[in-house]
C-alpha positions, 0 to 999 in steps of 0.5 A: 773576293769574287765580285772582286775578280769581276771587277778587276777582270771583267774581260778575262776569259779564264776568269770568268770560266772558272767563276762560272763553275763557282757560282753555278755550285753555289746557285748564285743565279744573279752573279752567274747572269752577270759572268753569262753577259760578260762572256757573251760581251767578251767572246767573238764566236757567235755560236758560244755568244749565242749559248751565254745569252740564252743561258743569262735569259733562262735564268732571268726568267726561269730562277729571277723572275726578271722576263725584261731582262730575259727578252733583252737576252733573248732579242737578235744582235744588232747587225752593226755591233753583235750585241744585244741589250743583255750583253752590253749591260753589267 
C-alpha cells in the first residue's frame, strides 16, 4: 500500500512527509532514499533540497552500501536545472 501511494503521488508533499515518518519507523532505508529523492525533486527551496540529498546520500553510503548512489546525491545541482543525478533518478 505504501509504494502504492508512491506511485500514484510521487510529487505529493503531504504524502511524502508522512511516508517519511513510516519508513524511517520501519528502517526501511531504501524506500526512505526513494521519498528523500522525491522530496528534493518535488521542493523548491534549495536549503530543504540540500538536506534530503544529504540525507539520501547518507543512507546509500552509510546503511546501503551503495557509495555510487551517495556520490551522485552528494554532487553540486546543475546550475541549469537544480538537479543532481540523485534527485532525478526514481
Amino acid at each position: 500500500m505504501l509504494q502504492t501511494c508512491l506511485e500514484l503521488q510521487p510529487e505529493n508533499v503531504t504524502v511524502l512527509v508522512q511516508l517519511e515518518q513510516i519508513f524511517e519507523e520501519k528502517g526501511d532505508h531504501a524506500s526512505l532514499t526513494r521519498v528523500y529523492r522525491l522530496l528534493a525533486k518535488t521542493l523548491k527551496d534549495d536549503a530543504l533540497r540540500a538536506r534530503y540529498l544529504t540525507a539520501a546520500g547518507l543512507l546509500h553510503e552509510a546503511r546501503l552500501s551503495q557509495p555510487a548512489e551517495a556520490a551522485a546525491c552528494f554532487e553540486r545541482p546543475s546550475p541549469a536545472t537544480g538537479a543532481t543525478r540523485c534527485s532525478s533518478r526514481r
